[in-house]
C-alpha positions in Angstrom: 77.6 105.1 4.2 75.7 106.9 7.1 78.3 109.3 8.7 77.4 108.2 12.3 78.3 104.6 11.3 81.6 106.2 9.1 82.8 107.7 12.6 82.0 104.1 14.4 84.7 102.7 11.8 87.3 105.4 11.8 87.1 107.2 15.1 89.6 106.9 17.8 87.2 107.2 20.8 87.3 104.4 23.1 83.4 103.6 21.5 84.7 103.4 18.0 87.7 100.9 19.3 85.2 98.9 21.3 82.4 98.9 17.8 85.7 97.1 15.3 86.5 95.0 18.1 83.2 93.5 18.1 82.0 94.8 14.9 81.0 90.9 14.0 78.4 90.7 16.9 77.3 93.8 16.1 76.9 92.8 12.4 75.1 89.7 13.7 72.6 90.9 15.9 71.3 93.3 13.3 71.6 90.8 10.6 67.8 89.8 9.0 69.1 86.4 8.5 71.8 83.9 9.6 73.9 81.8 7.8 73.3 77.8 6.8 75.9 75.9 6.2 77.5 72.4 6.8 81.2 72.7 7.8 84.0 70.7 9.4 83.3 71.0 12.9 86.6 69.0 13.6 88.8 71.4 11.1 86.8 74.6 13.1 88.0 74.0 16.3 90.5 76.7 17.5 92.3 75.0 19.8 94.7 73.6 17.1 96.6 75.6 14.4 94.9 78.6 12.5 90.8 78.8 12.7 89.9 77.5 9.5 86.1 77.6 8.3 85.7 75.4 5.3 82.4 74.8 3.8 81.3 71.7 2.4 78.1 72.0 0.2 75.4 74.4 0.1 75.7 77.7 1.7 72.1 78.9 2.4 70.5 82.2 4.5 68.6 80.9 7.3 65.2 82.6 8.1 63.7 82.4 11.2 59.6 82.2 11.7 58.0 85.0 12.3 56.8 84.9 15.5 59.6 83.4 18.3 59.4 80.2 19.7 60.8 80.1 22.6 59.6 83.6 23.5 63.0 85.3 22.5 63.4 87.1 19.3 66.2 87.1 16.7 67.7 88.4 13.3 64.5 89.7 11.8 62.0 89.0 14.3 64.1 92.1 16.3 62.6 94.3 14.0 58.8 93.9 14.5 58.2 91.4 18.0 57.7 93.4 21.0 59.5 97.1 19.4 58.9 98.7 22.9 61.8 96.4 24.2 63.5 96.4 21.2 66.6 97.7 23.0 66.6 95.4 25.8 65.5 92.5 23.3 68.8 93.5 21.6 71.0 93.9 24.9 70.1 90.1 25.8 71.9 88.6 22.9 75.4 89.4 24.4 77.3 90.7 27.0 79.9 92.6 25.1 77.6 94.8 23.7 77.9 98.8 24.3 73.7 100.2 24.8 75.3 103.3 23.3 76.3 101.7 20.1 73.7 99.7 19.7 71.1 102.4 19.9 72.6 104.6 17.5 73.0 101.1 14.6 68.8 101.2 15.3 69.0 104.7 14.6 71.4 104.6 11.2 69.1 101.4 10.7 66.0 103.4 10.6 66.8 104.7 7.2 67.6 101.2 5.5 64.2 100.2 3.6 64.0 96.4 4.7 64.6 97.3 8.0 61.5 99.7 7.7 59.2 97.4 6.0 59.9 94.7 8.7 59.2 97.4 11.1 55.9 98.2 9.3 54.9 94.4 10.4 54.0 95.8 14.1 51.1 97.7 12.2 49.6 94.2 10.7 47.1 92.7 13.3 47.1 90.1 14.6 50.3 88.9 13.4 50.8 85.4 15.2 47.3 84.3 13.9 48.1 85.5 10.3 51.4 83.5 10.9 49.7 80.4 12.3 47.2 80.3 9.3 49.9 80.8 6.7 51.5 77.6 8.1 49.0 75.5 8.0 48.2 76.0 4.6 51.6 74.4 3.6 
């Protein structure tokens, strides 16, 4: 484990309290995938007895295209679409986000090797019409 990241966990500072309190956001937003599942919405609900997730089914990792469709990136798209905003791309997905933290998870992050390749994607050109023709081959 990266020591920076080691520190965010253990420290006492009022960063590393703020990083375990929303350590699942923070997991999230620099997650390459998101989870697919079907679940009891009705047993989900908080507002009655203990939070319960059960999952009914297939659990699956969802994907999202390449390129965002509605103009605003997530999971893995974070990595290559628009890097000079990457930061600020990041910053929009919640408000109880700490900039410091954040920026020093894209710097651990910068040594993890998927997080690289997906990085090298901002060096392929032309990536949306790559993307486009890939789909419409299927």
């Amino acid at each position: 484990m990266p020591t920076e990241l080691r520190n965010l966990f253990l420290g006492d500072s009022e960063e590393c309290q703020h990083f375990r309190t929303y350590s699942r956001v923070y997991n999230n937003m620099f997650a390459f995938t998101s989870l697919g599942v079907h679940y009891d919405r009705e047993l989900a609900k908080r507002n009655r007895g203990i939070y319960t997730f059960k999952v009914q089914g297939q659990i699956y990792h969802f994907i999202d295209d390449l390129i965002p469709s509605a103009g605003k990136a997530k999971n893995l798209q974070l990595y290559f679409y628009d890097n000079q905003n990457e930061l600020t791309n990041r910053m929009t997905l919640s408000n109880n986000l700490n900039e410091r933290i954040v920026t020093k998870l894209m710097d651990i992050l910068k040594l993890n090797p998927y997080s690289t390749f997906l990085r090298s994607l901002t060096v392929v050109p032309n990536l949306s019409e790559f993307y486009i023709a890939l789909n419409s081959q299927v």
